[in-house]
C-alpha positions in Angstrom: 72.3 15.4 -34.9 68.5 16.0 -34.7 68.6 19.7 -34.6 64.8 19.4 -33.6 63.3 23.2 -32.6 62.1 21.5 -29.2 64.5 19.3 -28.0 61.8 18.4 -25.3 60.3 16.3 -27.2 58.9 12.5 -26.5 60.2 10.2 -29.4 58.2 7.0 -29.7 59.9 4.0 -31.2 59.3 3.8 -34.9 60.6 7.2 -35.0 63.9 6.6 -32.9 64.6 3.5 -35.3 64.1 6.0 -38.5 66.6 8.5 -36.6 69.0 5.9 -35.4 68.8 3.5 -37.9 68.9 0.8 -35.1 66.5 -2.2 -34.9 63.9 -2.8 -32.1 66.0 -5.3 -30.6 69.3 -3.9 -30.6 67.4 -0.9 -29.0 65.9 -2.4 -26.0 69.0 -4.6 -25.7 71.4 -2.0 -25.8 69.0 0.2 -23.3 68.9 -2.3 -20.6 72.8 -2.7 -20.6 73.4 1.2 -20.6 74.6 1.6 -23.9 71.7 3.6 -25.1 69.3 5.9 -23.5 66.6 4.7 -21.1 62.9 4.6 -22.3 60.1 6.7 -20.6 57.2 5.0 -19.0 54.5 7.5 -20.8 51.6 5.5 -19.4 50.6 1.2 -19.2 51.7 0.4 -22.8 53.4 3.1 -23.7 56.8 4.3 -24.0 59.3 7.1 -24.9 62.5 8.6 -25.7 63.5 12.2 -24.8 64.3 13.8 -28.3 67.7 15.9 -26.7 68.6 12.5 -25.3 68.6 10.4 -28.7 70.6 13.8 -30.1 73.3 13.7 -27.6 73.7 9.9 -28.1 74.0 10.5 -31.4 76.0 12.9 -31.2 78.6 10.7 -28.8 78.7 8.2 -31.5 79.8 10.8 -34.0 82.4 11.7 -31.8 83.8 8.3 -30.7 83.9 7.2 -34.7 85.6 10.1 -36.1 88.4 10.0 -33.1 
């Protein structure tokens, strides 16, 4: 869990691969078949992640693998 102050927050992508510990492939991959949150379009070539979405996907995981 992040446990950021602002949970609004807009993650770019080397920080959501030091959080998640996921590669930039298996990221992207992953987002376009719905298994991880969807980017943000932030502007023409650039991209984001909400902070409280990355939290509560981590969080799912946490869940799923100590059920």
């Amino acid at each position: 869990m992040l446990m950021m102050e602002n949970t609004n927050r807009i993650l770019r992508l080397p920080e959501v691969i030091a959080i998640t510990k996921i590669s930039r492939p298996t990221i992207y991959r992953w987002a376009r078949e719905g298994l991880f949150p969807a980017p943000l379009k932030l502007g023409p070539r650039a991209i984001g992640w909400r902070a409280d979405e990355i939290d509560a996907w981590l969080e799912s995981r946490d869940r799923k693998q100590n059920a």
